[in-house]
C-alpha positions, 0 to 999 in steps of 0.5 A: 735132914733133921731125922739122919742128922739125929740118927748119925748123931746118937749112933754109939746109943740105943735107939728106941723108935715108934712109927706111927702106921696111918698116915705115915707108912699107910695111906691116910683114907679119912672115914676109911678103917678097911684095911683090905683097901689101905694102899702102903706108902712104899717110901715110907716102908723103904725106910722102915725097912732099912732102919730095921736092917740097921739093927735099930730097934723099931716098932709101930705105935697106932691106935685103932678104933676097936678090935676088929681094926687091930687084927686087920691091921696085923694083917696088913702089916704081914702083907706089905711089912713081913720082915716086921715082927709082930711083938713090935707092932704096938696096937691100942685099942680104943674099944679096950680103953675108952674115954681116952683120946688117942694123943693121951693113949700114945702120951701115955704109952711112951712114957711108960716105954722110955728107958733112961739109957736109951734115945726114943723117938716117935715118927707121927703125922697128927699135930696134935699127937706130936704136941702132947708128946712134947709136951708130956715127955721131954725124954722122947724126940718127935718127928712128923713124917715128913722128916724121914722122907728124903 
């Protein structure tokens, strides 16, 4: 598996990684933001949660349609993730930084977040986040979901 293989392959350096939440290790329910009714994918979170264990450096990287969204998202996270520390949830708010479509926000985010001496990798669901992380910065290697699931 692509994902491992890179992992064994770049274990002597520091390894940065971002998960995306919905769609990866919470279910994607379209038009649904009640997080109370979010079912969490357990496979997902099993693999978090081991890569945490590892002493990787993992964080969550998510864009939420406003405010309200961030905090019930941390509640969720404190329930269905709560080795998870919170200084590693990385939510963005759209109500905070409007006009900015989510694929920028996450672009963006990344860039600013990348160290030269580290590897950093995003684990997202969206095509069109993955593309525009690609295209924007050659220094992140992306993965879609799919690739950690064994």
């Amino acid at each position: 598996m692509k994902f491992y293989d890179y992992l064994e392959e770049n274990k002597d350096k520091v390894i940065d990684i971002y998960f995306d939440m919905d769609g990866v290790f919470a279910e994607y329910d379209i038009g649904n933001f009640d997080y109370n009714t979010i079912r969490p994918i357990k496979s997902s979170i099993k693999v978090i949660e081991d890569l945490y264990n590892k002493g990787l450096n993992v964080n969550i990287l998510s864009i939420c349609k406003n405010n309200r969204i961030v905090e019930e998202k941390y509640e969720w996270m404190s329930k269905y993730l709560p080795f998870f520390s919170k200084d590693k949830m990385n939510f963005i708010s759209k109500e905070e930084i409007q006009g900015v479509e989510s694929n920028d926000l996450k672009s963006n985010f990344l860039r600013e977040k990348t160290q030269p001496d580290h590897i950093t990798i995003i684990v997202d669901d969206d095509i069109t986040v993955i593309k525009k992380i690609v295209k924007e910065n050659e220094n992140v290697k992306v993965f879609h979901v799919i690739s950690i699931i064994e």
